[in-house]
N, C-alpha and C positions, 0 to 999 in steps of 0.2 A: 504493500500500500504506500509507504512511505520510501524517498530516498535522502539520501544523510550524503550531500557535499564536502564530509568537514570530522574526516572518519582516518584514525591515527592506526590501519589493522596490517599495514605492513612492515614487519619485526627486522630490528638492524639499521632503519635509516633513522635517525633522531629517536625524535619517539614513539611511541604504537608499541606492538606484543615485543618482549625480550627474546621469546622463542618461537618457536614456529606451532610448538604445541598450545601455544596461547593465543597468538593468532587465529590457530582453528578455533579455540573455544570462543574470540570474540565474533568471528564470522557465525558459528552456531549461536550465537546469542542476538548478532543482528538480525538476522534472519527467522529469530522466536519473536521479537521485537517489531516485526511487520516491516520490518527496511527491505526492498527489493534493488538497490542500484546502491551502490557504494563509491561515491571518488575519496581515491586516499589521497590524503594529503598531509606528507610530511612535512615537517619545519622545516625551511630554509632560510640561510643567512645571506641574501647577495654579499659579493664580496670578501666577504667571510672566512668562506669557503666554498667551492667549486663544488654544484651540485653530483653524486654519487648516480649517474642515469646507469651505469652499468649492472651495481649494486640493487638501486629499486627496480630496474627489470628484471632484474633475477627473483628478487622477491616479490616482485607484482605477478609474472607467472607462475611461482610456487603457490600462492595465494590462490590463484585462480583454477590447479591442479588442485587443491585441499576442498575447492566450494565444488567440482566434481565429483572427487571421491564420499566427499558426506552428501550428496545427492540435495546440496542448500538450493534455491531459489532466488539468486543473487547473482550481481552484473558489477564487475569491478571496472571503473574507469581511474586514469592517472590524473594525477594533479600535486600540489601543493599548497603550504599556507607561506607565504611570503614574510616576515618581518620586514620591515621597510628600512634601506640604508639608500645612501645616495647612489650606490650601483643597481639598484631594484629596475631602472627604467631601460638602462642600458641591455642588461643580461633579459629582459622581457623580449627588448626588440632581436636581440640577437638570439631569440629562443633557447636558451642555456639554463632555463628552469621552464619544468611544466606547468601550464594552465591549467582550466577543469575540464576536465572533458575532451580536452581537442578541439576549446571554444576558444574565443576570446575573451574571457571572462579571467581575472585574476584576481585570486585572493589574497588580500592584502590585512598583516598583523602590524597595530602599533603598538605602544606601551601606554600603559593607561596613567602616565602623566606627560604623554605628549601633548603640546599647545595646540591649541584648533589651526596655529598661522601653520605651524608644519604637518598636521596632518590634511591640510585643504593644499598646500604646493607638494607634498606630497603626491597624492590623488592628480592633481594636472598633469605631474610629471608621467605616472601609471597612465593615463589616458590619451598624453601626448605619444608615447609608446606603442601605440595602439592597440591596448587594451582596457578592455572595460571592468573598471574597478569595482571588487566585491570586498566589502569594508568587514572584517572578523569580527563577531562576536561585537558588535557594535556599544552594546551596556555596558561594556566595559570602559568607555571614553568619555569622562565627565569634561574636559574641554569642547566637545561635543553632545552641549546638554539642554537645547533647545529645537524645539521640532522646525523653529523655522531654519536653524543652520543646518538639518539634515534637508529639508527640500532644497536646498541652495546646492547642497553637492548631489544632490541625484539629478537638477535638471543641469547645472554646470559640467560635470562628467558623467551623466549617466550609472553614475555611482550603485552600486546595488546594497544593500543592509542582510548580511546575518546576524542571527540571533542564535544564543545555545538553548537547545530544547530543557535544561537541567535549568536555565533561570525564570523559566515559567512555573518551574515545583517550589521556585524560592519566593521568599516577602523579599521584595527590592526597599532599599531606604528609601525611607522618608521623602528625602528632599527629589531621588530621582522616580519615585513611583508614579506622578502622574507624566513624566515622558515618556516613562516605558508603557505604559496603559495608551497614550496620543499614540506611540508610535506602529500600533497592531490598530487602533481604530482610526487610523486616517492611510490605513492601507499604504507603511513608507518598508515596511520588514518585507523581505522577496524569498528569504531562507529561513526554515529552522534548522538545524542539525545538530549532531547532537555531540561532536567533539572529543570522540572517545579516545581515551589513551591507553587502557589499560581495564583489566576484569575488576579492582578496588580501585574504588573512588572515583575513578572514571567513566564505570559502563558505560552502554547505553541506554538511554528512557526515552525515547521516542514514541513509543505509544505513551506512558504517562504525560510528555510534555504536550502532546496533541491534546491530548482529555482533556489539560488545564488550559491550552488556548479556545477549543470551543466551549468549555464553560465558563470562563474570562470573559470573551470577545463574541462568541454566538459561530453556530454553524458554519456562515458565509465566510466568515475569516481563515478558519481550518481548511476548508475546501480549499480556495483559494490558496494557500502555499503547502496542501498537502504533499504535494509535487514538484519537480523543477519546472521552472518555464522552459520554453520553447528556445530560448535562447543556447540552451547550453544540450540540448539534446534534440 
């Protein structure tokens, strides 16, 4: 029913399973979890260090042999989650880290005391790039905490907003609950996923994070991002 953009289940490149036999129990668990499509997406550091494409296609094919042999219901696509350094725009356009999908969609991580001035030239730069920016886990960026400066970076770059399915099980503060409430009822969130790293503390809840946005937000809001758009598939 559901697909999860934003899924840590390939073991060895950053973060996700430590082993391989973990990995399978996260794929058997996404797949308990109502997930039918999976982009993984590892942590990268432009610049950093030189993304590992040899490594993750070794492990994204293993991956893809283990959701065989356990007979899961599951579609692995490639991707990653970006941290943002000033090489993020360069190594985009010179395709030297994966997008999602095989779209042009990129997801992009900042730290959550970055200034709204660096995370909006940021974002130009990813779009100048040509790619279309998908903002991480968006609640996590109080420099970015009024709903009019999110429609500024969705109609200026095309910006897209995820959200983690695990901050819908949560009471958000005080100060930022009625943004996070604006930002599922004036239809600005395009993702949920559910940002799993590991079988503790980071499953996945996917089906409970959906339950708590249509009884949150109503029906129509769940429908609408129960799936990826068209964009990316």
């Amino acid at each position: 029913m559901y697909t999860d953009m934003h899924s840590h289940v390939i073991w060895g490149v950053d973060d996700g399973g430590e082993t391989e036999e973990e990995t399978r129990k996260m794929l058997r668990e996404a797949a308990e979890d109502g997930i039918h499509r999976i982009i993984c997406t590892p942590h990268v550091t432009p610049g950093v260090y030189e993304f590992p494409y040899d490594v993750f296609e070794m492990h994204f094919q293993r991956a893809g042999e283990i959701i065989r042999e356990e007979g899961l219901k599951l579609a692995l696509y490639r991707g990653a989650e970006l941290l943002y350094t000033d090489n993020t725009p360069r190594m985009i356009r010179e395709k030297r880290v994966p997008l999602l999908a095989n779209s042009n969609c990129a997801l992009v991580e900042f730290s959550p005391t970055d200034s709204r001035e660096h995370i909006t030239d940021a974002l130009q730069k990813v779009a100048g790039a040509g790619a279309i920016p998908v903002i991480a886990h968006m609640e996590r960026y109080p420099a970015i905490g009024k709903i009019e400066q999110v429609k500024e970076l969705k109609t200026r770059f095309r910006a897209m907003v995820q959200i983690n399915a695990r901050s819908l099980l949560r009471k958000q503060p005080l100060l930022r609950r009625g943004f996070f409430d604006r930002l599922f009822r004036e239809e600005l969130v395009d993702f949920i996923a559910t940002d799993t790293h590991c079988m503790a503390g980071r499953e996945t809840c996917m089906t409970r994070g959906m339950a708590a946005l249509e009884e949150k937000y109503g029906a129509a809001a769940a429908k609408r991002i129960a799936g990826m758009p068209d964009i990316l598939f």
